[in-house]
N, C-alpha and C positions, 0 to 999 in steps of 0.2 A: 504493500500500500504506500509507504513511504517514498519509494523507490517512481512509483506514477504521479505522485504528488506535485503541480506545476505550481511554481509560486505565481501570483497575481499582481501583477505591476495596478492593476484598477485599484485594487483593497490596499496598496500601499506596503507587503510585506516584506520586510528583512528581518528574518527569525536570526536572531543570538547564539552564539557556538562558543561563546567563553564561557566558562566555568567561573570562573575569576570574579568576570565582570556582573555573574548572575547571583552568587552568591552576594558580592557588596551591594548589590539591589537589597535584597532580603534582611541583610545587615541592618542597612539605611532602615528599613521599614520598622525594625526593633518589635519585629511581634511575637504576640505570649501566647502562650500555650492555648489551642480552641477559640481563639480570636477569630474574629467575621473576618474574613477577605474575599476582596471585588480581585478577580483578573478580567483586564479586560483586553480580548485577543489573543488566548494566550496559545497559538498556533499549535506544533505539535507539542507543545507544551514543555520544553525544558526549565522556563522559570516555574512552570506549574510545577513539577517534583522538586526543584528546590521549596516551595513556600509548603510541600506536604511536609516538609520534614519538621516544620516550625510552627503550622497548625493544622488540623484536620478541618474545619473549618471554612471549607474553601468554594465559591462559588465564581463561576467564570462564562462570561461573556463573548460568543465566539461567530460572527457572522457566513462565513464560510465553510457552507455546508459537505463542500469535499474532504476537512478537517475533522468533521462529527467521528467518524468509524476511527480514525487516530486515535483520536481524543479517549473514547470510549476504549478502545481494545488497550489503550495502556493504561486509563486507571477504574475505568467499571464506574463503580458508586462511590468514588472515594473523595470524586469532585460533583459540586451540582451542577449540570452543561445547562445553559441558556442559550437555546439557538435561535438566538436574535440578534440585531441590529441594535448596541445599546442606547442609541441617539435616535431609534423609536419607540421604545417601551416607555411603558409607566414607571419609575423610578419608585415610588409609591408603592408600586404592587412589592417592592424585594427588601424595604426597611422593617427592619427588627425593632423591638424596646434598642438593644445594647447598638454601641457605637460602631460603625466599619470603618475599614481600612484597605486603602485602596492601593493596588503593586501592580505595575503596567510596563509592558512595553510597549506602547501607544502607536498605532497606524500611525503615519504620519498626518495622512489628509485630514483626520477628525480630531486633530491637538485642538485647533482652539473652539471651536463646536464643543466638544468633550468637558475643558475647561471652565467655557462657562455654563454648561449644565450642572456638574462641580460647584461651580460659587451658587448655583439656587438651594442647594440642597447642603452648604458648607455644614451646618446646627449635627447634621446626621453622622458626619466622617471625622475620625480620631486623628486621621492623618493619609494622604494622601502621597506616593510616590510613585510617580512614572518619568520614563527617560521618554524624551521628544525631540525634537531639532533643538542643536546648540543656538538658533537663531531664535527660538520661540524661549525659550530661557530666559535667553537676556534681555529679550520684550517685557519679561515679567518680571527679572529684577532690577530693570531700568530705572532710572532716577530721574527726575523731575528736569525738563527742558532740552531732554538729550535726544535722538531723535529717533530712541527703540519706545519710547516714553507713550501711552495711547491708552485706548480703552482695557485690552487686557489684562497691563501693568495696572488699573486701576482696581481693577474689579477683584485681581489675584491680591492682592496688597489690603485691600479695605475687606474683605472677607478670612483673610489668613496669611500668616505670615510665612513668604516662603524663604529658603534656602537651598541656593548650585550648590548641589553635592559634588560632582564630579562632570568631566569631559568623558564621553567613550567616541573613540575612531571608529572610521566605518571598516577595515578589516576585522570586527568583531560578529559581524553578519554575515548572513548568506538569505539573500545576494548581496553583497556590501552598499552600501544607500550611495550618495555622492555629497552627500555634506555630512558634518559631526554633530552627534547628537548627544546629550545632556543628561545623567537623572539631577531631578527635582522633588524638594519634599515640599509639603503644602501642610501647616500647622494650624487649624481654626482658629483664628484670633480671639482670646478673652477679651481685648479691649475694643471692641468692633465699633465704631462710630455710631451712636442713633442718630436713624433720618425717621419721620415719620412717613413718609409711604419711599420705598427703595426704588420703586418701578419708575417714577417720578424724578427720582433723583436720577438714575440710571441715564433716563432721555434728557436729562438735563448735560449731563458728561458726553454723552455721543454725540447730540447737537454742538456742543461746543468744538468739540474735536475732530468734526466733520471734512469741514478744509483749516487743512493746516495751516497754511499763510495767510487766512481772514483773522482779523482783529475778533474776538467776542461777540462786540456790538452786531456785526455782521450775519456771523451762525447764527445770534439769537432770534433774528426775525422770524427764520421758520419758526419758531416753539410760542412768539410769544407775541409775535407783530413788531413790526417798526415806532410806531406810536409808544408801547408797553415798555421799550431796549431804551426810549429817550428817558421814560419817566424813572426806569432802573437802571440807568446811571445818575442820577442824581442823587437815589438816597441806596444803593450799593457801595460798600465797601470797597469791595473790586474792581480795578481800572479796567472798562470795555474796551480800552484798545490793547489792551493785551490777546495776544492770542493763547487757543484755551492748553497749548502742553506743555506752558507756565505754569500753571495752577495746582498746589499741591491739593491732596486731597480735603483738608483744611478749608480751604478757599474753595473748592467746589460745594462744598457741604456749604458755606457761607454763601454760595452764590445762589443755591437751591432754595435757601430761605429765604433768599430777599426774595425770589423771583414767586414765591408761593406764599409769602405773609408779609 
């Protein structure tokens, strides 16, 4: 079966062949004994027997269906197979009372789709680690004005706090990808900023950061009208001719409620 097996340039796959590198994934993840664990993708599954040895626990996420009879004939019932699309299901329908923890070698094409389904459901997850593009990494520990800085880096940052564990090269794959990719741990922040409605505040940070070389004043029309952007800069704290990937998250939070009270 292994031996027929075509990897899939569509679905994004380079299955992992280090030992090394699969073990310090699991490492990274610090999990306890019968702990919840999310894989998602977890091909023919070699991160998956490392994570059996550290919980039994283990439910995984796998869209391609030519993978099922793998997946199966190496571990039976020992994992719960999900054959679905995780970026269609109900998230809802697979939460427990106890908290999950999430270990990924992550498609490429569904990193930041994936991400921010992640930040809707942060309250639910202990901690999150997956390796992704070295480029989507640094998107999300990007710092204020630089030009990896964006909605991402927002959304990852005000929901949990993350940390670059490490660089892994693409001679670690098969088939090796073409650029280097990243793991990432993702921490649910205790100090999470209150907004009172988030959905609100969300379109408040996208619109701004819409085009990048418009001033504030500018994005804002769509959201708020032209007429509403004169009357909020005058009692805003925040200069509208700033553009918005100036703005730390502080000041979006400040600009959300001028714009709403």
């Amino acid at each position: 079966m292994n031996k027929e097996f075509k990897h899939k340039k569509s679905l994004g796959q380079h299955f992992l062949k280090d030992q090394n590198i699969i073990r310090k994934i699991a490492d990274v993840a610090e999990i306890k004994p019968n702990e919840k664990i999310w894989e998602i993708g977890p091909g023919k599954g070699v991160l998956t027997k490392e994570l059996l040895t550290r919980s039994k626990n283990l439910t995984c996420f796998e869209i391609d269906h030519t993978l099922y009879p793998i997946l199966e004939k190496t571990f039976g019932d020992r994992i719960k197979l999900i054959k679905s699309d995780i970026l269609r299901i109900n998230w809802n329908d697979y939460f427990i009372d106890e908290k999950i923890k999430i270990v990924a070698n992550l498609p490429y094409q569904i990193t930041s789709p994936f991400l921010f389904e992640v930040a809707k459901y942060a309250d639910k997850f202990s901690r999150v680690i997956v390796m992704i593009q070295k480029e989507v990494a640094q998107r999300i520990a990007a710092k204020v004005g630089t030009k990896d800085y964006g909605i991402l880096t927002l959304k990852m940052q005000y929901y949990f706090n993350p940390r670059y564990e490490f660089t892994v090269k693409p001679s670690v794959f098969v088939p090796p990808p073409k650029v280097d990719s990243a793991v990432i741990s993702l921490i649910p922040r205790l100090d999470k900023p209150f907004v009172k409605d988030e959905k609100r505040f969300w379109r408040v940070v996208e619109v701004s950061l819409r085009n990048r070389r418009k001033m504030l004043r500018r994005n804002l029309r769509e959201l708020i009208g032209k007429e509403k952007v004169e009357i909020l800069s005058e009692k805003c704290d925040i200069d509208l001719t700033r553009r918005g990937e100036t703005l730390t998250e502080s000041e979006f939070i400040k600009l959300y409620e001028a714009i709403e009270y």
